[in-house]
Every structure is written in structure tokens, then in C-alpha cells.
C-alpha positions, 0 to 999 in steps of 0.5 A: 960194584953192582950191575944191574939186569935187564931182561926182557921176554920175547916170543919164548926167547930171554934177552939179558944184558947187564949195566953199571947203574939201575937207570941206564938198565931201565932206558935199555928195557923201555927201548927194546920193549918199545922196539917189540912190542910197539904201543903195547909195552910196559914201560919204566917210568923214570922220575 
């Protein structure tokens, strides 16, 4: 079974956490860039 990595760097810390799918990983890296880094994230774009 694969899991798939979010990692997001912040103020030289590294937050990673672990999903079941590639989707629900990259909702959790949009919410917590946008939580961080406010208008200046990068986000995922899902399509």
C-alpha cells in the first residue's frame, strides 16, 4: 500500500505527516502553506 508525503518547510523546521492517497496529501500541504504563508503560498493546483 503507498502513502503519500507532505512536507512543508517553515522558518527552518520541516513539518511531514503522511496520507493514504496523493489527493488528501496535497489538500493538507495547501491548508497548512496557506495557514503560514497567507497570500504568498504555493499551492497545489487539484484539477
Amino acid at each position: 500500500k503507498s502513502r503519500y508525503k507532505m512536507q512543508i518547510n517553515y522558518k527552518n523546521k520541516v513539518c511531514i505527516s503522511y496520507y493514504n492517497n496523493e489527493i488528501e496529501a496535497a489538500l493538507k500541504y495547501n491548508e497548512k502553506a496557506l495557514e503560514l504563508y497567507g497570500d504568498k503560498a504555493r499551492i497545489n493546483i487539484i484539477i
